[in-house]
C-alpha positions as CSV (number, residue, x, y, z in Angstrom):
1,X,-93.3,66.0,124.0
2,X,-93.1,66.1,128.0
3,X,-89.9,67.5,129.5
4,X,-89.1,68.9,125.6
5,X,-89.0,72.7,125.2
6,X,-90.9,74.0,121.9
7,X,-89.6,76.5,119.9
8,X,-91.9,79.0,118.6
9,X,-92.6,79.4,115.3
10,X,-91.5,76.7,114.1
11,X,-92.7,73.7,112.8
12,X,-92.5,69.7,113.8
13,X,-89.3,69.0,111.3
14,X,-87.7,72.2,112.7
15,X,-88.2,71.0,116.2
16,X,-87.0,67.8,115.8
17,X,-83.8,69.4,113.6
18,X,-83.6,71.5,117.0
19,X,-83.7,68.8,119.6
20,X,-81.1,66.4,117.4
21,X,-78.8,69.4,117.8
22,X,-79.2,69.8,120.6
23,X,-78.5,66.7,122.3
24,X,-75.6,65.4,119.9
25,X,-74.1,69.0,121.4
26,X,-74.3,67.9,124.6
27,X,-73.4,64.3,124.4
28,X,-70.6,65.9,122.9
29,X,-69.9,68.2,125.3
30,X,-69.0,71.1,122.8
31,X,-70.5,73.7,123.9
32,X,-71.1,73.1,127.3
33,X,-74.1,74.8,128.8
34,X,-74.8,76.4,125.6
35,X,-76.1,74.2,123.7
36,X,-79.6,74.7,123.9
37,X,-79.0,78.2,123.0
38,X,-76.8,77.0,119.8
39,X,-79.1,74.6,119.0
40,X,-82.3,77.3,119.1
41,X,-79.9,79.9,116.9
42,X,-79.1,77.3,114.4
43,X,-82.9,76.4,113.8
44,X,-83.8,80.0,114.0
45,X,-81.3,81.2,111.3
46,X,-82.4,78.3,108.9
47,X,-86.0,78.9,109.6
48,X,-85.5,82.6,108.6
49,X,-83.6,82.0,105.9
50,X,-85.8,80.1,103.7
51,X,-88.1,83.1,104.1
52,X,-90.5,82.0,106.9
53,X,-91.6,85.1,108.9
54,X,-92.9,85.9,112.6
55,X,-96.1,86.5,112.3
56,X,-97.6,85.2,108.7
């Protein structure tokens, strides 16, 4: 994905999860300049919470 940023840790549905976020935030305008960062939390938290750790 050229131009796309890659979260770490994650994996392809989590990405994609991350980059549909991400731009219905900003087509939206909701959170302004934030919403890579919301978009990246979001995916983070659900990553984490269905037990996926860093490192295994």
């Amino acid at each position: 994905m050229p131009g796309r940023k890659h979260l770490r840790g994650v994996g392809s549905k989590e990405q994609r999860q991350y980059e549909h976020i991400k731009e219905k935030a900003q087509r939206s305008g909701r959170y302004g300049k934030r919403a890579k960062e919301v978009a990246a939390r979001t995916v983070m938290k659900q990553h984490k919470r269905k037990g996926h750790r860093k490192g295994k």
